[in-house]
MOPAC internal coordinates of N, CA, C and O (Angstrom, degrees):
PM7 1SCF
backbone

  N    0.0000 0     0.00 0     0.00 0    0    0    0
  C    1.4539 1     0.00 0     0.00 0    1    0    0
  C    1.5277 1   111.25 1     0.00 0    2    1    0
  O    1.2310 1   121.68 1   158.56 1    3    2    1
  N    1.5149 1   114.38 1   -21.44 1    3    2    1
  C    1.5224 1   110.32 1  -171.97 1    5    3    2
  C    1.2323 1   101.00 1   -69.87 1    6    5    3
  O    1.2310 1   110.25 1   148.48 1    7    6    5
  N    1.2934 1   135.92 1   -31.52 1    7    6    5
  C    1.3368 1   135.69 1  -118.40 1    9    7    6
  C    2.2471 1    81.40 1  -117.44 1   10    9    7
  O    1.2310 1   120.22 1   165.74 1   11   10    9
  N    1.5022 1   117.18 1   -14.26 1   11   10    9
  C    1.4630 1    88.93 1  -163.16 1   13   11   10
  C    1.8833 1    72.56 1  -106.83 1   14   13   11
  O    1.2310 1   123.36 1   143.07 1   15   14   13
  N    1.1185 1   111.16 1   -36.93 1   15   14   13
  C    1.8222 1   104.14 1   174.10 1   17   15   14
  C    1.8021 1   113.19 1   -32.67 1   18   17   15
  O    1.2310 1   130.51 1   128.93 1   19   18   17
  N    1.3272 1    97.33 1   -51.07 1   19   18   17
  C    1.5756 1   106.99 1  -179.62 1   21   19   18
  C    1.1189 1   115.24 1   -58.71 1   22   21   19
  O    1.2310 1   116.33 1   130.48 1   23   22   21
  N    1.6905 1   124.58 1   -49.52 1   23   22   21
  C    1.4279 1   145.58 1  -166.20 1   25   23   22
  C    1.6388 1    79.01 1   -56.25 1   26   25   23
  O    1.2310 1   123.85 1    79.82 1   27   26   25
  N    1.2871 1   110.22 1  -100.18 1   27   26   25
  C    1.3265 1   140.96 1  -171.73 1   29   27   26
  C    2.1873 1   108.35 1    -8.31 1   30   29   27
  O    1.2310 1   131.81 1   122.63 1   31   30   29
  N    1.5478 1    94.80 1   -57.37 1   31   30   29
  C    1.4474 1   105.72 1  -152.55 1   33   31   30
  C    2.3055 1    73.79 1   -65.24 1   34   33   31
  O    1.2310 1   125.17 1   113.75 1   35   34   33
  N    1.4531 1   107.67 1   -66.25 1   35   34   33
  C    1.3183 1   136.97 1  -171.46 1   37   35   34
  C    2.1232 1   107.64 1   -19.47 1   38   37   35
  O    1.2310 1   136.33 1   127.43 1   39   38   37
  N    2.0567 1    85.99 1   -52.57 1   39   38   37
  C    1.4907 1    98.62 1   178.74 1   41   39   38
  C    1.7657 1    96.44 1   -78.00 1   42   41   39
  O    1.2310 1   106.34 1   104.79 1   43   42   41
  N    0.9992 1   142.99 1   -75.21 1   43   42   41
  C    1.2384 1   130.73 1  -160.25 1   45   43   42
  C    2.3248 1   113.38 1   -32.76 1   46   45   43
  O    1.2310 1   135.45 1   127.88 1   47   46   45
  N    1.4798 1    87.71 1   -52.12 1   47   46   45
  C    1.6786 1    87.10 1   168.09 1   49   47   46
  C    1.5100 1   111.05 1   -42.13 1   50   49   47
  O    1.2310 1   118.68 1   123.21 1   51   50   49
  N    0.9445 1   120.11 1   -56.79 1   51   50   49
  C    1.6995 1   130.88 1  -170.38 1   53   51   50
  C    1.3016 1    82.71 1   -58.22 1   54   53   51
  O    1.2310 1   111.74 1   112.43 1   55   54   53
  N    1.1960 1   133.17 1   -67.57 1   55   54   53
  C    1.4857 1   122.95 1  -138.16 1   57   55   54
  C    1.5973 1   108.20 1   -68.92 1   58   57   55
  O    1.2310 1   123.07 1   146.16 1   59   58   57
  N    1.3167 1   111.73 1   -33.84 1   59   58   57
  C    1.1915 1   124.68 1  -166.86 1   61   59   58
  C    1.8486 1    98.66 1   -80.69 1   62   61   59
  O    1.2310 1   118.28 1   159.68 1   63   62   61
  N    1.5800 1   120.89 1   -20.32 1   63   62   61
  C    1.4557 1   125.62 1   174.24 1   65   63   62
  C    1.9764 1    87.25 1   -80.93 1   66   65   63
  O    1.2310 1   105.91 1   132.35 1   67   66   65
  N    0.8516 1   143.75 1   -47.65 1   67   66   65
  C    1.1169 1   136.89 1  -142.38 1   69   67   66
  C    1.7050 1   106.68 1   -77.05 1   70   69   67
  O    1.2310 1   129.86 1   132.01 1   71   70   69
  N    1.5410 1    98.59 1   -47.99 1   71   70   69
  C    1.4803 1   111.79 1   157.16 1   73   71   70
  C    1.1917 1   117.55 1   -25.76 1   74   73   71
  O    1.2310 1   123.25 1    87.81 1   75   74   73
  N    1.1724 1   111.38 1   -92.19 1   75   74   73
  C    1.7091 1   125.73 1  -169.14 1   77   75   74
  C    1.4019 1   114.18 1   -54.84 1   78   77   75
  O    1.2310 1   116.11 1   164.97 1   79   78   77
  N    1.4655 1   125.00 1   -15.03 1   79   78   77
  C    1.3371 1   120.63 1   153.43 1   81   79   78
  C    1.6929 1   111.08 1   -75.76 1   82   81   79
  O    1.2310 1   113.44 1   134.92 1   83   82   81
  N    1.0065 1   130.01 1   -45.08 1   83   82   81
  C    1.6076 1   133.26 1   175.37 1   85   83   82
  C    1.3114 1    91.09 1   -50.62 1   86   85   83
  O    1.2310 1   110.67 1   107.15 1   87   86   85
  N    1.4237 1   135.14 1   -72.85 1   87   86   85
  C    1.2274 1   117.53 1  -130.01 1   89   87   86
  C    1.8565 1   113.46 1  -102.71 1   90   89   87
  O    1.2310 1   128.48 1   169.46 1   91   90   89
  N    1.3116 1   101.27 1   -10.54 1   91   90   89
  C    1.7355 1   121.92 1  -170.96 1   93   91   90
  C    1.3743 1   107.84 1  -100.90 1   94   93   91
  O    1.2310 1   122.91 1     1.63 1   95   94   93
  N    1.2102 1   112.03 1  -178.37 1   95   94   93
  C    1.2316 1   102.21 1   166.15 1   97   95   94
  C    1.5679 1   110.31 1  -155.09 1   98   97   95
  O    1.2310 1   135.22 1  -118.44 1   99   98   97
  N    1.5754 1    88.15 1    61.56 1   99   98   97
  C    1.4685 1   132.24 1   165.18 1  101   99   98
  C    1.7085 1   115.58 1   -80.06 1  102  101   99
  O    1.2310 1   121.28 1   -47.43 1  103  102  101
  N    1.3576 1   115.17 1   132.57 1  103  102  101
  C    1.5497 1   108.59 1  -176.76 1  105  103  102
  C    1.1895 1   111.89 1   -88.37 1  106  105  103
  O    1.2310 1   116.23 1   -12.40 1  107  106  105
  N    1.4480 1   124.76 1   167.60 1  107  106  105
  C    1.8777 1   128.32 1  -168.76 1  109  107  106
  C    1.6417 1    84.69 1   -46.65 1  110  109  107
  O    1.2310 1   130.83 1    97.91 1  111  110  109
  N    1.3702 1    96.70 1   -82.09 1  111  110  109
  C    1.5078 1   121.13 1   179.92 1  113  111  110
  C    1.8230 1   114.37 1    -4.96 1  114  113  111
  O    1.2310 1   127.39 1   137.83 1  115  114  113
  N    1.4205 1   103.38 1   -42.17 1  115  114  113
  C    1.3810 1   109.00 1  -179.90 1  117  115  114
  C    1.4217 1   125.26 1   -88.95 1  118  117  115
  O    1.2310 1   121.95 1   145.30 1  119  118  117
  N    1.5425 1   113.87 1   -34.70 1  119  118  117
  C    0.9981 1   124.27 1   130.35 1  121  119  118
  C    1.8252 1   147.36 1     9.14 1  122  121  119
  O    1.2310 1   141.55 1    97.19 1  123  122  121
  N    1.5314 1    75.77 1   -82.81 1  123  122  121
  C    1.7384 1   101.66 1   168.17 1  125  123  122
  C    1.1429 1   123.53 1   -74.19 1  126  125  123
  O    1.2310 1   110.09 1   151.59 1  127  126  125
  N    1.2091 1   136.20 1   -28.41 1  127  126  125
  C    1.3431 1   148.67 1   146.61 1  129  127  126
  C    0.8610 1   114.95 1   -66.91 1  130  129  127
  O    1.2310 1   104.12 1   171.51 1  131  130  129
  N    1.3657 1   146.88 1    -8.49 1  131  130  129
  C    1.3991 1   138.54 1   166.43 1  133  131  130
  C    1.8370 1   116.36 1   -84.39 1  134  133  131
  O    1.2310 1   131.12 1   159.09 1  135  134  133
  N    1.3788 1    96.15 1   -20.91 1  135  134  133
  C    1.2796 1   103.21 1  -154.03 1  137  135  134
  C    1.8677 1    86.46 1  -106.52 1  138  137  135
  O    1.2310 1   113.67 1   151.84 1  139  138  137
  N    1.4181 1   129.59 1   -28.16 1  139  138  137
  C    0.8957 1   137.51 1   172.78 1  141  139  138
  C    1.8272 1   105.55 1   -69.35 1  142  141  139
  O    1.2310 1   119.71 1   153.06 1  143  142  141
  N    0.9446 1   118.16 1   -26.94 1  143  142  141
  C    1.3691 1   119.23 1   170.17 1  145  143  142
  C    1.3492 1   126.90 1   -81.82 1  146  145  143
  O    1.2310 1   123.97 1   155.79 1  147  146  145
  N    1.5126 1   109.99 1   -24.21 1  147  146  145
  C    1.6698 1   124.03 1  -168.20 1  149  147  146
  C    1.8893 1    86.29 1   -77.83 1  150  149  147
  O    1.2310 1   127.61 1   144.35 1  151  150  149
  N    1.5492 1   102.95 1   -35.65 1  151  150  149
  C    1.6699 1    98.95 1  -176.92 1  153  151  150
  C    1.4273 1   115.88 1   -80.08 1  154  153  151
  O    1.2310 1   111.98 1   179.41 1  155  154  153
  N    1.0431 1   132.73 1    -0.59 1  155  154  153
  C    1.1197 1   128.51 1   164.97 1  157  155  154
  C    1.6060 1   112.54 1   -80.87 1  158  157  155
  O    1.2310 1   130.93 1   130.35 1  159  158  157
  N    1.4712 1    96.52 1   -49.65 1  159  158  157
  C    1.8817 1   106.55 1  -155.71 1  161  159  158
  C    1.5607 1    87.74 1   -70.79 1  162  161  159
  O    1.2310 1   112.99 1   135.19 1  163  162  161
  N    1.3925 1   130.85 1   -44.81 1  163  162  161
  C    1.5757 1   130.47 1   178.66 1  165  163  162
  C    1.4944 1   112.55 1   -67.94 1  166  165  163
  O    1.2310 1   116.77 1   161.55 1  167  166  165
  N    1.7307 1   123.74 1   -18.45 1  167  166  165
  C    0.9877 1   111.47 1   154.80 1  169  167  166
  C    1.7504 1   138.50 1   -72.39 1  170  169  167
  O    1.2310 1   131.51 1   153.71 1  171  170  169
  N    1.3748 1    95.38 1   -26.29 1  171  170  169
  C    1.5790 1   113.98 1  -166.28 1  173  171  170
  C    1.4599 1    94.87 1   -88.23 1  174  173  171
  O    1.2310 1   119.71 1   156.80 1  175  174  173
  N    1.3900 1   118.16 1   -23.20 1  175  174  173
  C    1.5123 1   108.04 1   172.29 1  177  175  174
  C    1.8867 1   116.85 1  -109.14 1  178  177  175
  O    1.2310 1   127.23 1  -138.53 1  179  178  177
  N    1.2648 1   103.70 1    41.47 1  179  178  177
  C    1.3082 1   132.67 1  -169.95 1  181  179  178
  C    1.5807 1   107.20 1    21.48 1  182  181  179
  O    1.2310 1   109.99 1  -143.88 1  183  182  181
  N    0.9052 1   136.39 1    36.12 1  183  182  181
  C    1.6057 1   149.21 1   147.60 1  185  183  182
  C    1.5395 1   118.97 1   -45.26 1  186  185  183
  O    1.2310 1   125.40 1   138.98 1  187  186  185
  N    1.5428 1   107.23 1   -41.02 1  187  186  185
  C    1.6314 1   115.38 1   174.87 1  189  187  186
  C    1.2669 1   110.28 1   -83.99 1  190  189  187
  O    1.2310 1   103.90 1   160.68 1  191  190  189
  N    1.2482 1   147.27 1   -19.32 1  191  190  189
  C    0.9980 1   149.97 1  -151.04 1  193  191  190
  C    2.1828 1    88.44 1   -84.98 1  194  193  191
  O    1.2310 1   108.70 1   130.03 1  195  194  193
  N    0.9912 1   138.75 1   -49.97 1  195  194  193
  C    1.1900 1   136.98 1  -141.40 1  197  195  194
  C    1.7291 1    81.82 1   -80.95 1  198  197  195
  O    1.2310 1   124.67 1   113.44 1  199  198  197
  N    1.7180 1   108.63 1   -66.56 1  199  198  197
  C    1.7091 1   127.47 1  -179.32 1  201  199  198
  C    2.2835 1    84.41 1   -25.10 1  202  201  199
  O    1.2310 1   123.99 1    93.33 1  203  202  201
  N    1.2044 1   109.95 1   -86.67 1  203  202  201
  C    1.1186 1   129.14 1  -167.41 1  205  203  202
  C    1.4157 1   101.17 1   -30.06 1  206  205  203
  O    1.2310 1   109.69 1   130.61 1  207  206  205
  N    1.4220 1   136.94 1   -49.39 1  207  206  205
  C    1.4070 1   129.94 1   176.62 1  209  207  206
  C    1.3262 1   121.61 1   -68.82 1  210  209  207
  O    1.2310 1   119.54 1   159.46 1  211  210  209
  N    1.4053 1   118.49 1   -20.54 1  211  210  209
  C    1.3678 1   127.35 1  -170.37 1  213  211  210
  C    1.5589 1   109.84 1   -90.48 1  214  213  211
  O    1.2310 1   130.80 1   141.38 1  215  214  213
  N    1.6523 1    96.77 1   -38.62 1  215  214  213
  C    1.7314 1    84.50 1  -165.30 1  217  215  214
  C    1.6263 1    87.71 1  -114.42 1  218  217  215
  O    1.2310 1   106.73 1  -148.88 1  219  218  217
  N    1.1942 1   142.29 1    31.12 1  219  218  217
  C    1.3686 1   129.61 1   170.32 1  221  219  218
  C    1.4923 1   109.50 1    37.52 1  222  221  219
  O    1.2310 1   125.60 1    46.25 1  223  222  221
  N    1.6139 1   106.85 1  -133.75 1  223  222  221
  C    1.5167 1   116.22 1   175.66 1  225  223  222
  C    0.9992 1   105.81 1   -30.08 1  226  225  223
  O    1.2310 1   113.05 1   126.93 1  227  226  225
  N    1.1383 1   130.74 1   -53.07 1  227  226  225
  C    1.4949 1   119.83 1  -149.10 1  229  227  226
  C    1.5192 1   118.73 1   -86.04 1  230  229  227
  O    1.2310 1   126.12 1   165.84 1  231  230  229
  N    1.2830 1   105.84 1   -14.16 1  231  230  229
  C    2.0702 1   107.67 1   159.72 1  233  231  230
  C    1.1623 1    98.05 1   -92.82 1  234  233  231
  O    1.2310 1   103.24 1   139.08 1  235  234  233
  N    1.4052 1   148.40 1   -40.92 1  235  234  233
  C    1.4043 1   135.41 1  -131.96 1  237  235  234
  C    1.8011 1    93.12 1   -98.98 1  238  237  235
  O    1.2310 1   116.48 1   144.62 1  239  238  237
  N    1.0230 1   124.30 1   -35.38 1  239  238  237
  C    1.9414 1   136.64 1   179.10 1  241  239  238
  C    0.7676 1   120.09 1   -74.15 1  242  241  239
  O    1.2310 1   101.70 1   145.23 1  243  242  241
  N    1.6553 1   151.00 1   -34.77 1  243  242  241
  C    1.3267 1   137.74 1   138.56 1  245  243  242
  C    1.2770 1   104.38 1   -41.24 1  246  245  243
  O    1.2310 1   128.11 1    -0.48 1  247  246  245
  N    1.5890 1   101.98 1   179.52 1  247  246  245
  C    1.6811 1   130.77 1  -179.39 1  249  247  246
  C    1.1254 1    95.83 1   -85.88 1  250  249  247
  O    1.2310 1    94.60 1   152.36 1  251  250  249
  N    1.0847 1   161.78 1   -27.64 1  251  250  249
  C    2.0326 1   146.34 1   139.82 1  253  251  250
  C    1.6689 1   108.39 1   -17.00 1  254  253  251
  O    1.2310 1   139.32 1   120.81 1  255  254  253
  N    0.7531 1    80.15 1   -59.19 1  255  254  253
  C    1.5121 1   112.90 1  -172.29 1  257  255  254
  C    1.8794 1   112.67 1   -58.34 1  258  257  255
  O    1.2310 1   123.68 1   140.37 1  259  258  257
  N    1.1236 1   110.56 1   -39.63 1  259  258  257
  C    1.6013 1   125.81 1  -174.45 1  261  259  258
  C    1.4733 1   104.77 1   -91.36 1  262  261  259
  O    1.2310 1   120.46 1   154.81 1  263  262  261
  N    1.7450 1   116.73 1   -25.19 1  263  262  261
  C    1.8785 1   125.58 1   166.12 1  265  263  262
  C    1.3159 1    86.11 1   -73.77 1  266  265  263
  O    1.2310 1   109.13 1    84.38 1  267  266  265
  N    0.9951 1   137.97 1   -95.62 1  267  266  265
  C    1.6518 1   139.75 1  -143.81 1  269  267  266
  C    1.3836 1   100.45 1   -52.47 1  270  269  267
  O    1.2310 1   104.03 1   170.45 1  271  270  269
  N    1.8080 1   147.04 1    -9.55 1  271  270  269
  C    1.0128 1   101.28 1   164.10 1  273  271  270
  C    1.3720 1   103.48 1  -113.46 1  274  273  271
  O    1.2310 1   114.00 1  -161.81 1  275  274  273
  N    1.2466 1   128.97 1    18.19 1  275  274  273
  C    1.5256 1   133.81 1   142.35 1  277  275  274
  C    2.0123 1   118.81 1   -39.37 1  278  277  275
  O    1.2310 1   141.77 1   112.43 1  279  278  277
  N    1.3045 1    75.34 1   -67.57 1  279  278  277
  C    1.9235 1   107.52 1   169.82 1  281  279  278
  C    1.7145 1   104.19 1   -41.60 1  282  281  279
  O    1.2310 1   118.38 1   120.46 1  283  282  281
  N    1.3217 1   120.70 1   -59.54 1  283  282  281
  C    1.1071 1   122.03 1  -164.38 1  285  283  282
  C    1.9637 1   115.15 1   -94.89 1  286  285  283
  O    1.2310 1   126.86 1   163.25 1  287  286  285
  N    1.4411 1   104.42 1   -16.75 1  287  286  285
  C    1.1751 1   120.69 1   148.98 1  289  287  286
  C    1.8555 1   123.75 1   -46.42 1  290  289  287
  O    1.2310 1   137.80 1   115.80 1  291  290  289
  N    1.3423 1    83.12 1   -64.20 1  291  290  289
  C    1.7979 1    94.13 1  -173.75 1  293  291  290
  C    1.7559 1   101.54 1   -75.70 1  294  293  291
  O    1.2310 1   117.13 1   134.44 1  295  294  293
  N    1.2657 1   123.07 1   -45.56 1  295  294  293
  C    1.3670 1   120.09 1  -166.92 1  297  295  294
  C    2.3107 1    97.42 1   -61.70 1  298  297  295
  O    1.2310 1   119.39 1   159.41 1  299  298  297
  N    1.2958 1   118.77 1   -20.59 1  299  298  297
  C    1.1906 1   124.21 1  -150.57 1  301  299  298
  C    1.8086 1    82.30 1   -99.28 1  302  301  299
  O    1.2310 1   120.57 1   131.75 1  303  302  301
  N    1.4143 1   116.52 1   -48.25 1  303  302  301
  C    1.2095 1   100.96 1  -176.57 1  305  303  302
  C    1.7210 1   125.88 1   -76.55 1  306  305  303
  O    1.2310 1   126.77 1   153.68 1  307  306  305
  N    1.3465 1   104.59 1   -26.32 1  307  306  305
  C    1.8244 1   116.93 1   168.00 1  309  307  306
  C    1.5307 1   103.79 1   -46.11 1  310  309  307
  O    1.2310 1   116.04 1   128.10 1  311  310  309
  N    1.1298 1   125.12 1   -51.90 1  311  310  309
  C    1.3053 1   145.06 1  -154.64 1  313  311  310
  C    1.7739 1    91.07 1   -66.52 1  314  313  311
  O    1.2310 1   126.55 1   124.80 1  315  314  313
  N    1.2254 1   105.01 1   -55.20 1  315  314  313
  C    1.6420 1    99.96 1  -165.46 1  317  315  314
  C    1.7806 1   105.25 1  -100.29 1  318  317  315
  O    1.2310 1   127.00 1   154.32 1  319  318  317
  N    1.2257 1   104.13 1   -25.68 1  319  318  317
  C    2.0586 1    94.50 1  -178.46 1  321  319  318
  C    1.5382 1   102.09 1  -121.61 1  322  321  319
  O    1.2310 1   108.61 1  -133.03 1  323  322  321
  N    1.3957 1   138.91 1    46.97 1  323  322  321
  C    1.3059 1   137.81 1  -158.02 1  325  323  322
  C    1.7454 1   115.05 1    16.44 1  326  325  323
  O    1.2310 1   132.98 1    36.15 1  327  326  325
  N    1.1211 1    92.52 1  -143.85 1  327  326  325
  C    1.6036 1   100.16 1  -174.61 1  329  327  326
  C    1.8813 1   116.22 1   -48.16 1  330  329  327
  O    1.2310 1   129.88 1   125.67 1  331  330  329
  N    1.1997 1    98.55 1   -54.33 1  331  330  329
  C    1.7387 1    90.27 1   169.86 1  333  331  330
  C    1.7598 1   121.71 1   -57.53 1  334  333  331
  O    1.2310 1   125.66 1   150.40 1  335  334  333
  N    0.9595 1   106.72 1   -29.60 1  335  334  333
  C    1.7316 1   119.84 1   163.46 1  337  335  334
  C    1.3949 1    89.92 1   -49.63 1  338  337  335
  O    1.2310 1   108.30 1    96.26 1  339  338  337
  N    1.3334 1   139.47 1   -83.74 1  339  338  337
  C    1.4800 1   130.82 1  -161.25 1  341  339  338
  C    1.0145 1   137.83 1   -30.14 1  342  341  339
  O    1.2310 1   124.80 1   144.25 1  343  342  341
  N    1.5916 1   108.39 1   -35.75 1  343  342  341
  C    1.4600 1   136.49 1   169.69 1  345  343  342
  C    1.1174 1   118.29 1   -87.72 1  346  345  343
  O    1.2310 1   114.90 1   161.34 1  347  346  345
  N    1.4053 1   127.28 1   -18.66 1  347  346  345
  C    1.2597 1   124.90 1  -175.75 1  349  347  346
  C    1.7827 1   111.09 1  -110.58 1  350  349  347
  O    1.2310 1   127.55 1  -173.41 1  351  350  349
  N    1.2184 1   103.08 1     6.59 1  351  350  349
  C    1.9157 1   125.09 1  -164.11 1  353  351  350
  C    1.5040 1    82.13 1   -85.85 1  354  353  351
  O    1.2310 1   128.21 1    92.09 1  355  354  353
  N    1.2041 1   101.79 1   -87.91 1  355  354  353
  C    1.3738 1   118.81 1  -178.16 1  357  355  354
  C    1.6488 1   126.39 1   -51.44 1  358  357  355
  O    1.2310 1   112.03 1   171.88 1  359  358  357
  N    0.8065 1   132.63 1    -8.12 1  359  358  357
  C    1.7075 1   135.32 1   141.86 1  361  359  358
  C    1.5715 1   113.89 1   -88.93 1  362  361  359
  O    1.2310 1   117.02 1   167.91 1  363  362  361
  N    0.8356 1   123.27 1   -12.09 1  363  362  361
  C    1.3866 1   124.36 1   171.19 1  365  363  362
  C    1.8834 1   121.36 1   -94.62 1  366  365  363
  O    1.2310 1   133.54 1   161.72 1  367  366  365
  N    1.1020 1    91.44 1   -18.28 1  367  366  365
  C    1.7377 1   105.34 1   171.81 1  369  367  366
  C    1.5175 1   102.64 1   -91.44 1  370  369  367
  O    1.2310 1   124.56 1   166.89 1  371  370  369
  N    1.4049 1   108.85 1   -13.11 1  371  370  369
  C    1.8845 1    96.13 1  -153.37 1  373  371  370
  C    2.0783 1    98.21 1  -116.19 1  374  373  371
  O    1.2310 1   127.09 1   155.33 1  375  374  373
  N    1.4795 1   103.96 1   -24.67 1  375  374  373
  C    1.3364 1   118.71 1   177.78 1  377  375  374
  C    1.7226 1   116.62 1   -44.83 1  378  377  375
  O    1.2310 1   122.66 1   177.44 1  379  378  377
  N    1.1099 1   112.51 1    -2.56 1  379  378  377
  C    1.6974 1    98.91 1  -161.35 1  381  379  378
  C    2.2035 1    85.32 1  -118.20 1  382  381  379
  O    1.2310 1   118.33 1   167.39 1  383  382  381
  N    1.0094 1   120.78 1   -12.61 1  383  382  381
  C    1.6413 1   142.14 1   169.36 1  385  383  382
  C    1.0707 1    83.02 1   -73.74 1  386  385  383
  O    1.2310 1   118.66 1    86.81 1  387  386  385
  N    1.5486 1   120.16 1   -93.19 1  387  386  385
  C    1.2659 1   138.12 1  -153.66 1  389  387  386
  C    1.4042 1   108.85 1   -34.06 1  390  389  387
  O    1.2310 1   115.24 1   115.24 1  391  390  389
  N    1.2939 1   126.63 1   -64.76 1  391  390  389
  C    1.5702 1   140.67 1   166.68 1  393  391  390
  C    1.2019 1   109.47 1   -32.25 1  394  393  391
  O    1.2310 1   121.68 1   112.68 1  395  394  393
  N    1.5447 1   114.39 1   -67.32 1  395  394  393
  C    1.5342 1   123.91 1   179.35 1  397  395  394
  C    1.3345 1    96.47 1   -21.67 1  398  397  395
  O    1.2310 1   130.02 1    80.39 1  399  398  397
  N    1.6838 1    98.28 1   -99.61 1  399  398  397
  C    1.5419 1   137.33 1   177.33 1  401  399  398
  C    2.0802 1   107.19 1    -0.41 1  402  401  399
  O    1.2310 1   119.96 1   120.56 1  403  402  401
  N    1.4713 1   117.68 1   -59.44 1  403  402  401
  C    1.2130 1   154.15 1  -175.66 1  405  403  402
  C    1.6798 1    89.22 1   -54.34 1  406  405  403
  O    1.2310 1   125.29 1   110.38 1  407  406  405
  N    1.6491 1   107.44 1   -69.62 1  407  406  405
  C    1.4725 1   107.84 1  -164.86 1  409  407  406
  C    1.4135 1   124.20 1   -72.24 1  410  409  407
  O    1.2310 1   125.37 1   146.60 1  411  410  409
  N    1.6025 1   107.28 1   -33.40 1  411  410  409
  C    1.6381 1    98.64 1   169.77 1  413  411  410
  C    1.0737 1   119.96 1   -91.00 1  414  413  411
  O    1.2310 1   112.34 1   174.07 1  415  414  413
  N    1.5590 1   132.05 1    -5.93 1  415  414  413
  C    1.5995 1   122.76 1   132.75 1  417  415  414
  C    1.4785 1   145.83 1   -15.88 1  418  417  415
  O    1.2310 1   132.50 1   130.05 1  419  418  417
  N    2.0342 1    93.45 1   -49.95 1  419  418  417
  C    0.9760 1    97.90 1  -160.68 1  421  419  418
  C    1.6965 1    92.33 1  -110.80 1  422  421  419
  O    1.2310 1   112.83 1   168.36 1  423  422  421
  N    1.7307 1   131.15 1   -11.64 1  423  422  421
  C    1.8063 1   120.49 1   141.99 1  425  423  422
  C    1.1169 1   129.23 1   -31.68 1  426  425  423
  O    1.2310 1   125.82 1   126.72 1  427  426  425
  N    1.3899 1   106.42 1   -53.28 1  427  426  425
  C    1.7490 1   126.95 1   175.19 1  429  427  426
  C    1.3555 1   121.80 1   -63.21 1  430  429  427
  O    1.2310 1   119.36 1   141.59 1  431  430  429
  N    1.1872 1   118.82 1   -38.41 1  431  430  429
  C    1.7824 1   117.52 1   178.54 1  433  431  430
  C    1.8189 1   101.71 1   -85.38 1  434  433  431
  O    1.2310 1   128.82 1   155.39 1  435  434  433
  N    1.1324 1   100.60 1   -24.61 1  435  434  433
  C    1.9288 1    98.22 1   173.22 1  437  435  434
  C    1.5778 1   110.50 1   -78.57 1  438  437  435
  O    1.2310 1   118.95 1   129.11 1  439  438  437
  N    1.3935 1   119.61 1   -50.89 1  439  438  437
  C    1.3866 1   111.72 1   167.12 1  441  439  438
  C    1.5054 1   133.65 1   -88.19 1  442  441  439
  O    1.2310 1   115.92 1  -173.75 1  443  442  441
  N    1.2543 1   125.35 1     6.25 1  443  442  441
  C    1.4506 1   130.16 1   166.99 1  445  443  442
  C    1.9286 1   104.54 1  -121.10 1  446  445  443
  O    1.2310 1   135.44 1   -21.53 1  447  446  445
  N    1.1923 1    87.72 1   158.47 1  447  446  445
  C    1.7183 1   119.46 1  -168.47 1  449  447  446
  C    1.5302 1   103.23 1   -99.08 1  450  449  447
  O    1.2310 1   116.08 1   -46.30 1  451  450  449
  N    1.5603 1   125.06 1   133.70 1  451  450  449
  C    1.4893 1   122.13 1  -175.04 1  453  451  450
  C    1.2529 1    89.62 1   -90.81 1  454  453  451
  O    1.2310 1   124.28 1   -37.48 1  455  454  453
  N    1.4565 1   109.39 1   142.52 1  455  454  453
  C    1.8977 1   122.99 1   169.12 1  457  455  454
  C    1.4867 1   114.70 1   -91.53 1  458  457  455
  O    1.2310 1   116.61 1   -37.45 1  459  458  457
  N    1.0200 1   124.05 1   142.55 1  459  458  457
  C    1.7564 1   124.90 1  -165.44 1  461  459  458
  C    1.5970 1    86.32 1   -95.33 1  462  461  459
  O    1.2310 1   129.39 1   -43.94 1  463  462  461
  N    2.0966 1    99.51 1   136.06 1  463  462  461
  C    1.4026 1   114.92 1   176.75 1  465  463  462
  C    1.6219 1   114.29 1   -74.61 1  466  465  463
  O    1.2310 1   130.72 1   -81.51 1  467  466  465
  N    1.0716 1    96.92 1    98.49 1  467  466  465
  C    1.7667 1   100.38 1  -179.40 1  469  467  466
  C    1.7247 1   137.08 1  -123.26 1  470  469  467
  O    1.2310 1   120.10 1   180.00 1  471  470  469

């Protein structure tokens, strides 16, 4: 059951990103930052936190998902090193993504060939 909760909660995010590219004429780019922000501001006002228990993977793996643990990064580090904690909460919760993200970027451009837009 976790796994169609996740699907489900995981596909509706998409769907609702997929929208606003169909229907706006908003760029990916803007997009992602929008939705990366809704996870912060719903994190910092602990709103994501419940979404996040319910659907596991499937809130926390999108870009919703990558704000709220920014959000909960910085709110976790304020708490224990004041204001420099904030800044350092939130790169420190997000660094082991971040790395990921960085490294199979950079597998993929060493073992695949770019195709010319034609």
């Amino acid at each position: 059951m976790e796994y169609i909760t996740a699907f489900i909660v995981g596909g509706l995010i998409c769907v609702v990103g997929q929208i606003l590219l169909d229907t706006t004429s908003l760029t990916p780019a803007h997009i992602i930052v929008t939705f990366l922000m809704i996870g912060v501001v719903l994190g910092a006002l602990g709103l994501y936190e419940p979404i996040a228990e319910f659907a596991e993977a499937g809130a926390t793996i999108p870009i919703p998902g990558f704000g709220y643990s920014l959000s909960k990064g910085a709110i976790e580090g304020a708490k224990s090193k004041g204001v420099i904690g904030a800044f350092e909460g939130g790169l420190e919760s997000t660094a082991g993504a971040t790395a990921a993200a960085v490294l199979f970027g950079y597998v993929i451009s060493v073992v695949s060939y770019p195709k010319s837009k034609s």
